[in-house]
N, C-alpha and C positions, 0 to 999 in steps of 0.2 A: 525808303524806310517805311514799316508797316505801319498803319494808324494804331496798333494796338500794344505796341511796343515802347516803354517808356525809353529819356537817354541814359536810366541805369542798366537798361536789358531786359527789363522785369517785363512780361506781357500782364496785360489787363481783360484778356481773353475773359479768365476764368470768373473773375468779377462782373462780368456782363451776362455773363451766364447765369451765375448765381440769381444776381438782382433778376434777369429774368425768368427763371423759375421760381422766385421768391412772391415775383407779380403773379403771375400764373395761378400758384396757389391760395393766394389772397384774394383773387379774383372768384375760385374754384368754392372759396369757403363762403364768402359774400352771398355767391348766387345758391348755397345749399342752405344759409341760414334765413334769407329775406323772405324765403317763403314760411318757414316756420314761424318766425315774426309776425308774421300778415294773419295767417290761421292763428297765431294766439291772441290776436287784436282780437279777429274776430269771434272767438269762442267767450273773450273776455267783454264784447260788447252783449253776447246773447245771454251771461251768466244773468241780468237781473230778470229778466223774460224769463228764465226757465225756477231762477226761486221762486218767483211770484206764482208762476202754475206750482209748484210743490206747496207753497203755504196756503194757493187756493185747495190742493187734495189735500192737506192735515186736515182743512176745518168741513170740507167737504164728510169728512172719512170718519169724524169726531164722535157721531151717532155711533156706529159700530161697536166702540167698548163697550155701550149698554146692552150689548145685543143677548152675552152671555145671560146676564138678568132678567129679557125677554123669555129666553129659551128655559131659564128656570121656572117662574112666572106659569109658562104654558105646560110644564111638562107637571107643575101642580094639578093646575083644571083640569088637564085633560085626566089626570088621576080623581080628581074626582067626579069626574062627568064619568070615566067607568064604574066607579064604585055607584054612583046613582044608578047607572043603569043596570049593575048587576043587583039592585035593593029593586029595581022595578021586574026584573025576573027578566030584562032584554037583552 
């Protein structure tokens, strides 16, 4: 008598199969997920590292808004440093 043959007839073949490709596949997903896991450990250990360089360039970068008003500023003078010199005939 087969080992896989029950005493109603019924084999158990297909059930061994089954669970075996069932492991297979659990195995298959395991090893495509752990990695992913691992990278978002590590992406989610360097998130404070990388804010703290972003809020060091906001306040780095902060001067800049005033720059438009720099550039206003200078495009007066230099308006009137021409008009002086076209009053000096240079």
């Amino acid at each position: 008598m087969q080992s896989h043959v029950l005493a109603a007839g019924y084999s158990t073949t297909g059930w061994v199969v089954g669970y075996t490709i069932g492991g297979v596949i659990v195995l298959v997903v395991v090893a495509l997920v752990v990695p992913i896991l691992l990278l978002a450990r590590s992406i989610g250990n360097e998130a404070p590292k990388i804010n703290a360089g972003l809020t060091d360039a906001v306040h780095n970068t902060a001067p800049l808004a005033a720059l438009r008003t720099t550039i206003e500023h200078a495009t007066i003078i230099i308006g009137g440093l021409q008009r002086g010199r076209a009053r000096l005939g240079g």
